[in-house]
TORLO-495902 format. One record per atom (N, C-alpha, C, CB): residue number from 1; residue in one letter; atom name; y, z, x. Coordinates in steps of 0.05 Angstrom, whole numbers. Atoms other than C-alpha are relative to their C-alpha. Glycine has a CB too. Layout:
BEGIN
+-----+---+----+--------+--------+--------+
:   k : r :  a :      y :      z :      x :
+-----+---+----+--------+--------+--------+
: NUM : A : CA :      Y :      Z :      X :
...
+-----+---+----+--------+--------+--------+
END
This chain:
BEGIN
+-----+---+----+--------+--------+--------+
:   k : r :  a :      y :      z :      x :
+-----+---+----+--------+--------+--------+
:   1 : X :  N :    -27 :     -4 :      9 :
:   1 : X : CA :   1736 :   -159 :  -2658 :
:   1 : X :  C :      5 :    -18 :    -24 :
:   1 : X : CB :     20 :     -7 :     23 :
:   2 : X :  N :     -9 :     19 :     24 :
:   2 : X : CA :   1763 :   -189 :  -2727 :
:   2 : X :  C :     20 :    -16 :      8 :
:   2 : X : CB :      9 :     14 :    -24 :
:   3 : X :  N :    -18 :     22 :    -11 :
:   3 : X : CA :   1795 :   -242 :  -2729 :
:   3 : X :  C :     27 :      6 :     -9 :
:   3 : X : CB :     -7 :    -29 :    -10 :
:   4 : X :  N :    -33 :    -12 :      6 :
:   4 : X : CA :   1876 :   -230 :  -2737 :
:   4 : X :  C :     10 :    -16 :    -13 :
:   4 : X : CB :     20 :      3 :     23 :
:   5 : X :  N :    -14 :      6 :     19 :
:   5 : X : CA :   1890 :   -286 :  -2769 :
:   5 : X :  C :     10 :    -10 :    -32 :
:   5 : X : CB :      2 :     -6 :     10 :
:   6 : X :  N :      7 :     -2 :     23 :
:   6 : X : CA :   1914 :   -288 :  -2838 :
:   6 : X :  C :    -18 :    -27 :    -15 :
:   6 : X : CB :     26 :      7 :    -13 :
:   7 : X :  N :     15 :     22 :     19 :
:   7 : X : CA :   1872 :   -326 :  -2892 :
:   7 : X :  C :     18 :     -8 :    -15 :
:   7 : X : CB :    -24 :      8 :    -17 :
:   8 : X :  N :    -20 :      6 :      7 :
:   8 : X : CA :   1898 :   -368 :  -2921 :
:   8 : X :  C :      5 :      7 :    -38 :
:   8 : X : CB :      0 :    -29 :     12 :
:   9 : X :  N :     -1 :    -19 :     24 :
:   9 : X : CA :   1886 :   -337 :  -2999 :
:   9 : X :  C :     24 :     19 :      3 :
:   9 : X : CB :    -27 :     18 :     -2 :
:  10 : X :  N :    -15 :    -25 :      5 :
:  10 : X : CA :   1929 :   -278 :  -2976 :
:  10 : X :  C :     23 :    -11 :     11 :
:  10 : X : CB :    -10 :     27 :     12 :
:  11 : X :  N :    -31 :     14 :     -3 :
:  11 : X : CA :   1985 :   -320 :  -2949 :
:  11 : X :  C :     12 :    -15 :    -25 :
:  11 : X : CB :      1 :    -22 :     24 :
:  12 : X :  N :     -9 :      1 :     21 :
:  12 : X : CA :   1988 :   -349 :  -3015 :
:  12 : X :  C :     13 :     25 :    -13 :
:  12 : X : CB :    -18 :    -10 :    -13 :
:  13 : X :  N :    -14 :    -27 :     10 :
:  13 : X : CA :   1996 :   -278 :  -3048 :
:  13 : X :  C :     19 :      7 :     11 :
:  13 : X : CB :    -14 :     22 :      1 :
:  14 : X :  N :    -21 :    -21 :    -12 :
:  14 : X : CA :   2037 :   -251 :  -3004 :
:  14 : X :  C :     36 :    -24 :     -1 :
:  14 : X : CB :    -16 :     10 :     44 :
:  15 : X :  N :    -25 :     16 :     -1 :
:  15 : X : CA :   2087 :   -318 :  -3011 :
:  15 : X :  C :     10 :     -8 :    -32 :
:  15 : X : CB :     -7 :    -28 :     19 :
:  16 : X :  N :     -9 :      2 :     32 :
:  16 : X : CA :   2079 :   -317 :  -3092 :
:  16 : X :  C :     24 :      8 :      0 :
:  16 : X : CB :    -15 :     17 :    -21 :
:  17 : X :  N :    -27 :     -8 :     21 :
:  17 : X : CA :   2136 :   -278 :  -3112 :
:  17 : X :  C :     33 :    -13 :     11 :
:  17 : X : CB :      4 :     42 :      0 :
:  18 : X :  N :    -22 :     12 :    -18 :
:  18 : X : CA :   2188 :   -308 :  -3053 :
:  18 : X :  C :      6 :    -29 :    -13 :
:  18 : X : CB :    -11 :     -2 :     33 :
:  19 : X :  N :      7 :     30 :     12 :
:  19 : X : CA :   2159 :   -380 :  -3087 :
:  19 : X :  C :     11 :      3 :    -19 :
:  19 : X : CB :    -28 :    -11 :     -5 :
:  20 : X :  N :     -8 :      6 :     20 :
:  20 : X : CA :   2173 :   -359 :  -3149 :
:  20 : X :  C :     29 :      2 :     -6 :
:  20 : X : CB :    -14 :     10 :    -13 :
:  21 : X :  N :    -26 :     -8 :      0 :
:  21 : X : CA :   2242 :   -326 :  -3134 :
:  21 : X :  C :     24 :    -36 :      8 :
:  21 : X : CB :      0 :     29 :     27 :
:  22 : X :  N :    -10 :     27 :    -16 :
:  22 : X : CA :   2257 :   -399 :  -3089 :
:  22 : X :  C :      0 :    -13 :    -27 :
:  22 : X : CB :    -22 :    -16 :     28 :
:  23 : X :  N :    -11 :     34 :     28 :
:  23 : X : CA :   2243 :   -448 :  -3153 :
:  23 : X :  C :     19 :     12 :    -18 :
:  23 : X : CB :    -33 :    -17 :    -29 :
:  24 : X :  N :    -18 :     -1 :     22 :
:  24 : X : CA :   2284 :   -411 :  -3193 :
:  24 : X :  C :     31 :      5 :     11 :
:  24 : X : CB :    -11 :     24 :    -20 :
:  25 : X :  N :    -19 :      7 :    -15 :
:  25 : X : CA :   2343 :   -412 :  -3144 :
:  25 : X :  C :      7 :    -30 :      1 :
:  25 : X : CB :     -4 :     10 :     23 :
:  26 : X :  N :      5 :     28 :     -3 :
:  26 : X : CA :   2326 :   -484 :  -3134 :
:  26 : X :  C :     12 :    -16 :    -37 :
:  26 : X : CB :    -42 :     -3 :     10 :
:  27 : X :  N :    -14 :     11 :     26 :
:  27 : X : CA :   2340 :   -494 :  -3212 :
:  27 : X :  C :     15 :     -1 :     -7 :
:  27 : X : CB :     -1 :      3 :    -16 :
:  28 : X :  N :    -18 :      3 :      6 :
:  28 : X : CA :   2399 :   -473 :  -3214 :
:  28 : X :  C :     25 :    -19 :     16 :
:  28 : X : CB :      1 :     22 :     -6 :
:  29 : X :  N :    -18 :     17 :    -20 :
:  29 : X : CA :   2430 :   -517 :  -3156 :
:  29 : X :  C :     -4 :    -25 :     -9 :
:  29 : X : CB :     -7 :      1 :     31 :
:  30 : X :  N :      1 :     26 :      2 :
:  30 : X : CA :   2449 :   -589 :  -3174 :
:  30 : X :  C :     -6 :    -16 :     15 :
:  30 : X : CB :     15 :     -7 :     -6 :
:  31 : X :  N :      3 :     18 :    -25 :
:  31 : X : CA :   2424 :   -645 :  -3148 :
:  31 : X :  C :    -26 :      4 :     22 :
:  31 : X : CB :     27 :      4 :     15 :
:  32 : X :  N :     11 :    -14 :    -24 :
:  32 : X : CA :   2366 :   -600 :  -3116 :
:  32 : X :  C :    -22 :    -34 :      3 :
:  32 : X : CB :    -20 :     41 :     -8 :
:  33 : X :  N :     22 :     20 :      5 :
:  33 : X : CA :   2304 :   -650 :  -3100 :
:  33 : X :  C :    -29 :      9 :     -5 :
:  33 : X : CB :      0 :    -17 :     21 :
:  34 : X :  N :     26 :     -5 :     14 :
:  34 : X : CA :   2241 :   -660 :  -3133 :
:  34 : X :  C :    -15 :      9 :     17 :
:  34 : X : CB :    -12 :    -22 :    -12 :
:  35 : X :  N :     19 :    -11 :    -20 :
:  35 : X : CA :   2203 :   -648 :  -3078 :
:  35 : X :  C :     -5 :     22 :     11 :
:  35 : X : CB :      0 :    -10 :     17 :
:  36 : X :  N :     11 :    -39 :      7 :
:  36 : X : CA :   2221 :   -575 :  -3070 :
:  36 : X :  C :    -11 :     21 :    -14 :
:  36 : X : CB :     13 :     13 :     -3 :
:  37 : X :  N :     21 :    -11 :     17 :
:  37 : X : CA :   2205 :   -561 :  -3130 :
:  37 : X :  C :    -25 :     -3 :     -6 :
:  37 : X : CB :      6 :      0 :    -17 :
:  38 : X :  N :     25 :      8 :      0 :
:  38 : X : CA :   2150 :   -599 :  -3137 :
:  38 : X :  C :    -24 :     14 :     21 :
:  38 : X : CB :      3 :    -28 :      6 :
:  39 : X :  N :     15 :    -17 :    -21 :
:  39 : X : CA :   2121 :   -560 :  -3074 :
:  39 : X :  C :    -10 :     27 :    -12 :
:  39 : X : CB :     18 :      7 :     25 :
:  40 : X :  N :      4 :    -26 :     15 :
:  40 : X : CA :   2145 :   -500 :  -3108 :
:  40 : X :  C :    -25 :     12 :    -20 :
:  40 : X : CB :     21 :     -1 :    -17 :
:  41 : X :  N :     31 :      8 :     30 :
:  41 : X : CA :   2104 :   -513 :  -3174 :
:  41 : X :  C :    -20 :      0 :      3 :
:  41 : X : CB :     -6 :    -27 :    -14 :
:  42 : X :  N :     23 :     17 :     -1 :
:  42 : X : CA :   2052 :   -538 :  -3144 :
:  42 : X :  C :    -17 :     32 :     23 :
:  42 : X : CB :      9 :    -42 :     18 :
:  43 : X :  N :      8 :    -29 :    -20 :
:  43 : X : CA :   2040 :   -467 :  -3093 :
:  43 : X :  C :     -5 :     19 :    -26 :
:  43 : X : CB :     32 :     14 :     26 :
:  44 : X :  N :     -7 :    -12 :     24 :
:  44 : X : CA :   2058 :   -424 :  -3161 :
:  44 : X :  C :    -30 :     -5 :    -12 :
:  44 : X : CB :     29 :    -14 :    -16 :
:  45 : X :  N :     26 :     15 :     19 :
:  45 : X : CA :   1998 :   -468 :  -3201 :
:  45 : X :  C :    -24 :     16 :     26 :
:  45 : X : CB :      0 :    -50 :     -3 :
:  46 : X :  N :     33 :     10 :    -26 :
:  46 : X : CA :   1946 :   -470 :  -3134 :
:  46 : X :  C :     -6 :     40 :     -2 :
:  46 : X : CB :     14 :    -21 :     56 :
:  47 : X :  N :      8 :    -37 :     -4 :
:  47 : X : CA :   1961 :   -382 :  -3133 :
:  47 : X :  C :    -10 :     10 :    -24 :
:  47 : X : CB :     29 :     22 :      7 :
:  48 : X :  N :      5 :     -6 :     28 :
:  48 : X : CA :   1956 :   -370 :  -3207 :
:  48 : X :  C :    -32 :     -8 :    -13 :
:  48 : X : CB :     24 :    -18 :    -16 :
:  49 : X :  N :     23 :      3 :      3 :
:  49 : X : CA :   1895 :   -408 :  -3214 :
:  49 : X :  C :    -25 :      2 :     20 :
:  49 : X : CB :      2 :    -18 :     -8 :
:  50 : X :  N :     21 :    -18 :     -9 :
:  50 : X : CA :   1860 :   -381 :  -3161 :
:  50 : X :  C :     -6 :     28 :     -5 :
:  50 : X : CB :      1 :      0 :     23 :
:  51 : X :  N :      3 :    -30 :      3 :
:  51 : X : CA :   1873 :   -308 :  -3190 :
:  51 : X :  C :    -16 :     -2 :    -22 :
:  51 : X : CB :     28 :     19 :     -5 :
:  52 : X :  N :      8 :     -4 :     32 :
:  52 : X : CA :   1848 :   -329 :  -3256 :
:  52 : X :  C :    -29 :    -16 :      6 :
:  52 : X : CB :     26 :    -18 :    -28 :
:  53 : X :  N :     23 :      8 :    -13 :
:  53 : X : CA :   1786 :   -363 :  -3219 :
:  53 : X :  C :    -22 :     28 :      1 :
:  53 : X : CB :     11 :    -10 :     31 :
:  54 : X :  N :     12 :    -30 :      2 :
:  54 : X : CA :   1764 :   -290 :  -3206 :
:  54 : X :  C :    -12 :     12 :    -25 :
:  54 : X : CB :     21 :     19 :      5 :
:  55 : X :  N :     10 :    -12 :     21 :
:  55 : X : CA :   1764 :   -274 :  -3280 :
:  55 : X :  C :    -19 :    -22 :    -15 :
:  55 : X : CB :     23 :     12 :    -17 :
:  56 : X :  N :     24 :     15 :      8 :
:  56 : X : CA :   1710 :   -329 :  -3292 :
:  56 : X :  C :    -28 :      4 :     19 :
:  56 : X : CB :      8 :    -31 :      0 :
:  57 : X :  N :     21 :      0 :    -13 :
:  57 : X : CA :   1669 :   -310 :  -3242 :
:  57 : X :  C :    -20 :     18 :    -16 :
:  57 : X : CB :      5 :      7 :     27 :
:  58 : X :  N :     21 :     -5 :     16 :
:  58 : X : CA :   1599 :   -299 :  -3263 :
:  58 : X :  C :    -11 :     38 :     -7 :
:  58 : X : CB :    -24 :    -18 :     17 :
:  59 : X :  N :     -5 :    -20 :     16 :
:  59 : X : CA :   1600 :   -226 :  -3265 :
:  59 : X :  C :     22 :     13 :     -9 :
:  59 : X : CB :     -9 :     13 :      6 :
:  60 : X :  N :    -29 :      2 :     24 :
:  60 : X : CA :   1654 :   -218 :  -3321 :
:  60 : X :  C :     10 :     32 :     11 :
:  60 : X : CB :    -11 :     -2 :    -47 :
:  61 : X :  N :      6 :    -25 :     -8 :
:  61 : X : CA :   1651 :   -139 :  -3305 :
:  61 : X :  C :     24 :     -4 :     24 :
:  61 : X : CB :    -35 :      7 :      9 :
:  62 : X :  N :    -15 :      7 :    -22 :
:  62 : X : CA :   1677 :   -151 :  -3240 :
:  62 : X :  C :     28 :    -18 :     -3 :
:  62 : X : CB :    -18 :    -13 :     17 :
:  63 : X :  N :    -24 :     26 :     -6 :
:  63 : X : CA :   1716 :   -212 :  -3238 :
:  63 : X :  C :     26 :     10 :    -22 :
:  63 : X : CB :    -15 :    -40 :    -11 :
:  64 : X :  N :    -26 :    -11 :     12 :
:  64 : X : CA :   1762 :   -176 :  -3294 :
:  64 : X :  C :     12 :     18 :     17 :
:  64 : X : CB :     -5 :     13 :    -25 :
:  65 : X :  N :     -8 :    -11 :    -20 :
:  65 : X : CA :   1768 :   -127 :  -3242 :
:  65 : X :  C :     17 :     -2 :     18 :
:  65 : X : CB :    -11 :      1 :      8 :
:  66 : X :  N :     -8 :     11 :    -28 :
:  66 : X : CA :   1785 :   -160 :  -3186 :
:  66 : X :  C :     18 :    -22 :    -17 :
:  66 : X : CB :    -29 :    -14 :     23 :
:  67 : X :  N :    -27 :      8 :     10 :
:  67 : X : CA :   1833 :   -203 :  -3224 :
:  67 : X :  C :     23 :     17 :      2 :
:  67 : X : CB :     -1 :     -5 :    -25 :
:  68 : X :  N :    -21 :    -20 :     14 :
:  68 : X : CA :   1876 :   -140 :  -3254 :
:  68 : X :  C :      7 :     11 :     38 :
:  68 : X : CB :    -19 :     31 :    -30 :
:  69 : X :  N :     -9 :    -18 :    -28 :
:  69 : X : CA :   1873 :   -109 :  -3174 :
:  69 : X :  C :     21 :    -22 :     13 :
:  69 : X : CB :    -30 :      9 :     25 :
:  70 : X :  N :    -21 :     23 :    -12 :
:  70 : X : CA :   1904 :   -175 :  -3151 :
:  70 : X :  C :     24 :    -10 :    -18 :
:  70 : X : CB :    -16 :    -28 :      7 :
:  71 : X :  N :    -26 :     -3 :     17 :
:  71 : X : CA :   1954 :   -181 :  -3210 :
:  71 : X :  C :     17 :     18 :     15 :
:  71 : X : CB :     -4 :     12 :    -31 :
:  72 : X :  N :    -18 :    -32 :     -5 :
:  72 : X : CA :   1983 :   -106 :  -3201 :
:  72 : X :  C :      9 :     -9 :     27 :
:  72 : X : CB :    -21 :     35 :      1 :
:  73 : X :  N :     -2 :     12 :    -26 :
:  73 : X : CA :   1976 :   -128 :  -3123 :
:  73 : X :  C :     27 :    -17 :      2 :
:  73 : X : CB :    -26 :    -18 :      6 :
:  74 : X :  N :    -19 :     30 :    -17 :
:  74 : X : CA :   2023 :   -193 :  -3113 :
:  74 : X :  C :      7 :    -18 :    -30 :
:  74 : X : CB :    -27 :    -27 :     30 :
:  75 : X :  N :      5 :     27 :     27 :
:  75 : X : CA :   2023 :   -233 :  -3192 :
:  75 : X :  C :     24 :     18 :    -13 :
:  75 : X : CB :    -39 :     -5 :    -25 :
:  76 : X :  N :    -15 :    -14 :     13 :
:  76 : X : CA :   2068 :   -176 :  -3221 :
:  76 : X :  C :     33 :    -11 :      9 :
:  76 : X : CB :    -10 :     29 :      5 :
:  77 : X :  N :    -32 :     14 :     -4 :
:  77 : X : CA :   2149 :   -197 :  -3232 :
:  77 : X :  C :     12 :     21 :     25 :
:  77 : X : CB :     23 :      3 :    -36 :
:  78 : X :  N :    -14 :    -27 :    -30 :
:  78 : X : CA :   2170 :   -131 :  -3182 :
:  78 : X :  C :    -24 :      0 :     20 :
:  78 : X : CB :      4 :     45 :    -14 :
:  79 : X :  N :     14 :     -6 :    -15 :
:  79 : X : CA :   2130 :   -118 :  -3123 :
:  79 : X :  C :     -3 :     25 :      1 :
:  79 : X : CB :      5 :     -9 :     19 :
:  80 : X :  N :      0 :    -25 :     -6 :
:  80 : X : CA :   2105 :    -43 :  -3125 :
:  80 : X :  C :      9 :      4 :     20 :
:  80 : X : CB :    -18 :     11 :      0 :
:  81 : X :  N :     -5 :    -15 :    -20 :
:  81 : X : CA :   2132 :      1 :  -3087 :
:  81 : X :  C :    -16 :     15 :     26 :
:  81 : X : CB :      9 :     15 :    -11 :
:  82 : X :  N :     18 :    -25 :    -26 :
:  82 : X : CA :   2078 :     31 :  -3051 :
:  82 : X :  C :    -36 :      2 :    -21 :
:  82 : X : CB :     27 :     53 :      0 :
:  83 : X :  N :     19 :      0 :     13 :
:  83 : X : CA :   1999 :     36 :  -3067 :
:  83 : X :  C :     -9 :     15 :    -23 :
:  83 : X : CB :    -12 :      1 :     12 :
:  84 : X :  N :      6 :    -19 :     25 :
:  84 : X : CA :   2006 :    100 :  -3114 :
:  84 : X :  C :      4 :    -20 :    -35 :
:  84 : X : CB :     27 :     30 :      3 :
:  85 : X :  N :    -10 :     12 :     15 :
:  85 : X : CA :   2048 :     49 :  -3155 :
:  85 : X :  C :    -18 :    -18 :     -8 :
:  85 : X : CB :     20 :     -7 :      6 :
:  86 : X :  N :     19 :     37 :      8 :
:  86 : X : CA :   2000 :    -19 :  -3158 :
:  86 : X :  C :    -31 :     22 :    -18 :
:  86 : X : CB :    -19 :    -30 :     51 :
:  87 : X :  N :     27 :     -7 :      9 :
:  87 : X : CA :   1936 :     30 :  -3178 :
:  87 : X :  C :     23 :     22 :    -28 :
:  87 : X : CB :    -28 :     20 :     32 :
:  88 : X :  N :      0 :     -6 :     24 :
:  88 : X : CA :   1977 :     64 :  -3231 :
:  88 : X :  C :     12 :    -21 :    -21 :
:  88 : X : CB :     12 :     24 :      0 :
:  89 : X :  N :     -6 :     24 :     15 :
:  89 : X : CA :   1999 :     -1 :  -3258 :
:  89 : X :  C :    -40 :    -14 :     -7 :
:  89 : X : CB :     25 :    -25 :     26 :
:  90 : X :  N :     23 :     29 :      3 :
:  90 : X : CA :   1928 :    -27 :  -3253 :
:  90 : X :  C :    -19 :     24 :    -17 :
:  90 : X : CB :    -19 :    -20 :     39 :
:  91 : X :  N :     10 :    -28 :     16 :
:  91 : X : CA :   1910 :     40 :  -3285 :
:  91 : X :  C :      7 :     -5 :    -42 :
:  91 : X : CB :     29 :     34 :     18 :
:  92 : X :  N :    -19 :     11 :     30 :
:  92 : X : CA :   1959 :     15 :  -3347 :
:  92 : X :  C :    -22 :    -16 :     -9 :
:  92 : X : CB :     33 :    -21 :      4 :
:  93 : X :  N :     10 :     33 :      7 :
:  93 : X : CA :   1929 :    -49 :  -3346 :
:  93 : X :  C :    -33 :     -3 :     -9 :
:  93 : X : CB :      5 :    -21 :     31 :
:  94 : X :  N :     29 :      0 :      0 :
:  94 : X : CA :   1855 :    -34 :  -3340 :
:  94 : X :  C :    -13 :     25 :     -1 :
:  94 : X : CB :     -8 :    -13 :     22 :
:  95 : X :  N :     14 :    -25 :     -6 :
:  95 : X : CA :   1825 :     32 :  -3315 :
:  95 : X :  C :      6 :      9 :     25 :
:  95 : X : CB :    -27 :     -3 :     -2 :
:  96 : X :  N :      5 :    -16 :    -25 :
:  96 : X : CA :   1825 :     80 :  -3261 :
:  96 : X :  C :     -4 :     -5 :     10 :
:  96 : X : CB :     -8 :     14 :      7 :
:  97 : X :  N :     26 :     10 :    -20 :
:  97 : X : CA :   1805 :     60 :  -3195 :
:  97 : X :  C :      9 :     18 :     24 :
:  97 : X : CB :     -2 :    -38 :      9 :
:  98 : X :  N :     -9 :     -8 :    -38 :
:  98 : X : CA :   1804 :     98 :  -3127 :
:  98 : X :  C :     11 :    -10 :     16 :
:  98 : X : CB :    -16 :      3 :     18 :
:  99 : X :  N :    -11 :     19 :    -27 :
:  99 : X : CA :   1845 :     86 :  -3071 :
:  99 : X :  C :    -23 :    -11 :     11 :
:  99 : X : CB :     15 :     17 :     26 :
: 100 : X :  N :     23 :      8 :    -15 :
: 100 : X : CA :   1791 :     75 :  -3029 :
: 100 : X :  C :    -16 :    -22 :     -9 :
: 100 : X : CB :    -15 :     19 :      2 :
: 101 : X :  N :      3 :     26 :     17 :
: 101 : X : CA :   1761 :     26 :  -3084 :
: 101 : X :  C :      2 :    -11 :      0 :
: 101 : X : CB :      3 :     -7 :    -13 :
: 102 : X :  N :    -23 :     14 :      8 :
: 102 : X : CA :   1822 :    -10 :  -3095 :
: 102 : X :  C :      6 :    -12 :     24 :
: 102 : X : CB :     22 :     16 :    -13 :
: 103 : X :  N :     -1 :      6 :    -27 :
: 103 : X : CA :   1821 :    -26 :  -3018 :
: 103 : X :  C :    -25 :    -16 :      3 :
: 103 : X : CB :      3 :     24 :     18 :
: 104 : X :  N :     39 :     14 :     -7 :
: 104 : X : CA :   1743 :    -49 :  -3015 :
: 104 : X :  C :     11 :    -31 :    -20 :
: 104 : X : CB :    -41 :     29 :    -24 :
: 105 : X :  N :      7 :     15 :     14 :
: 105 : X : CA :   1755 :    -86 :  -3079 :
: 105 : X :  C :     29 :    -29 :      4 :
: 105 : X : CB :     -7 :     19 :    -29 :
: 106 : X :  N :    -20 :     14 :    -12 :
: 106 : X : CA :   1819 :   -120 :  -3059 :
: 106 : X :  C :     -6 :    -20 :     17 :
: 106 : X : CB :     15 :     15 :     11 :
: 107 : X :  N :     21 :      7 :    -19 :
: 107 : X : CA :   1784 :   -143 :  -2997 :
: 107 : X :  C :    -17 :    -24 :    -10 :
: 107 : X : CB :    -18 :     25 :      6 :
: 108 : X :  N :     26 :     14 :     23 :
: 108 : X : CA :   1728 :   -171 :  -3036 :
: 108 : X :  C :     16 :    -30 :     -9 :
: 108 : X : CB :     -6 :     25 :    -38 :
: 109 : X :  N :    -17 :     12 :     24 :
: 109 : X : CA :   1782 :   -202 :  -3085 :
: 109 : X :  C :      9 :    -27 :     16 :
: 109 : X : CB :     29 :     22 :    -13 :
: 110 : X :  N :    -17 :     15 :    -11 :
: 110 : X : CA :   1815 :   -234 :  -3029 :
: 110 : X :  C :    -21 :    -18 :     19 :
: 110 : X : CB :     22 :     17 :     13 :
: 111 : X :  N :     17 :     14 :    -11 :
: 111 : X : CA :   1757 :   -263 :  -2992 :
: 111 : X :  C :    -12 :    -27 :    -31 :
: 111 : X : CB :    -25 :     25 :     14 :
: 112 : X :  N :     10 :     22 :     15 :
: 112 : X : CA :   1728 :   -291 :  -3054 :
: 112 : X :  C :     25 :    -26 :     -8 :
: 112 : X : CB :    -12 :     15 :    -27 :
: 113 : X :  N :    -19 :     18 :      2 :
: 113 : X : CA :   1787 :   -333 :  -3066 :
: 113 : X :  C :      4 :    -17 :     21 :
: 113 : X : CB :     21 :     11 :     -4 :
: 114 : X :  N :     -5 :     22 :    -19 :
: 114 : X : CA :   1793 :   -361 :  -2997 :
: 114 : X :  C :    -34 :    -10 :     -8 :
: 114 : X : CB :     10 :     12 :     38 :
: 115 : X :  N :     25 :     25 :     -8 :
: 115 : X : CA :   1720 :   -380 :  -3001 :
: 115 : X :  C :      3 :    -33 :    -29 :
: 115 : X : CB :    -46 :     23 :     -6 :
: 116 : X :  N :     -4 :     24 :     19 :
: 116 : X : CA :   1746 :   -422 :  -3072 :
: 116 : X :  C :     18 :    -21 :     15 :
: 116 : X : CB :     14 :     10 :    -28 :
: 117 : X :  N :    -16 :     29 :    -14 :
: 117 : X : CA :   1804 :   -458 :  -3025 :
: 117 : X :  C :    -15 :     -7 :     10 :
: 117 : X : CB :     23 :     -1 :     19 :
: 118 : X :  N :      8 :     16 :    -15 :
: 118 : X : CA :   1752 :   -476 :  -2983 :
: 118 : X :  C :    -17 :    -29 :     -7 :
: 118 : X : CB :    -12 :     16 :     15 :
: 119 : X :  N :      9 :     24 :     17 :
: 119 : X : CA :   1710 :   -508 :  -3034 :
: 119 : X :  C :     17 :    -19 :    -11 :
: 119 : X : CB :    -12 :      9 :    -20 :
: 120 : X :  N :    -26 :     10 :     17 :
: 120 : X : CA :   1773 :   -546 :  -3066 :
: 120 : X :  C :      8 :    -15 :     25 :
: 120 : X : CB :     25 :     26 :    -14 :
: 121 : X :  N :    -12 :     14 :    -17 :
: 121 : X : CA :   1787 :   -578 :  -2999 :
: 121 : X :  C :    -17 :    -23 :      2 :
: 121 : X : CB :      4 :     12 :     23 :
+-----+---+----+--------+--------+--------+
END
């Protein structure tokens, strides 16, 4: 049986855009404290440069890939609506990819990233 619970890579993604929506609520309240934001910032930085981690990886081919699927995915200012939406955005952005693809490579995308938090700890 797999294991159920999330990694922690995709709990970043999946808490990007809420993070980014929070610090910028947080800016406009006086008085807020540093330390929220500073959390904020500091989640924002740790997600951003693990997506862009991907596009250095050693095959360039790929790792541009698997960047652009995890952009369109969770990095984009709107959240698609639905998967037709993220693959014709990532269609814009890059190239064609199959559902079915775009699910494998996602996957992929999202493993390789947790194995970078793990190194980084």
């Amino acid at each position: 049986m797999k294991n159920k619970q999330p990694r922690e890579a995709q709990k970043l993604l999946l808490e990007y855009r809420p993070t980014i929506w929070r610090k910028a609520l947080l800016e406009t309240i006086p008085g807020t404290g540093d330390k929220a934001m500073l959390a904020c910032a500091e989640q924002i930085r740790l997600t951003q440069e693990l997506a862009q981690s991907l596009r250095q990886w050693s095959n360039k081919q790929l790792g541009e890939k698997l960047y652009w699927i995890i952009y369109a995915s969770y990095l984009t200012e709107q959240q698609p609506a639905n998967v037709e939406k993220t693959l014709a955005d990532i269609a814009a952005m890059y190239k064609h990819i199959p559902r079915r693809t775009f699910f494998r490579l996602k996957g992929r995308a999202i493993s390789m990233m947790n194995d970078i938090l793990k190194e980084m700890a």
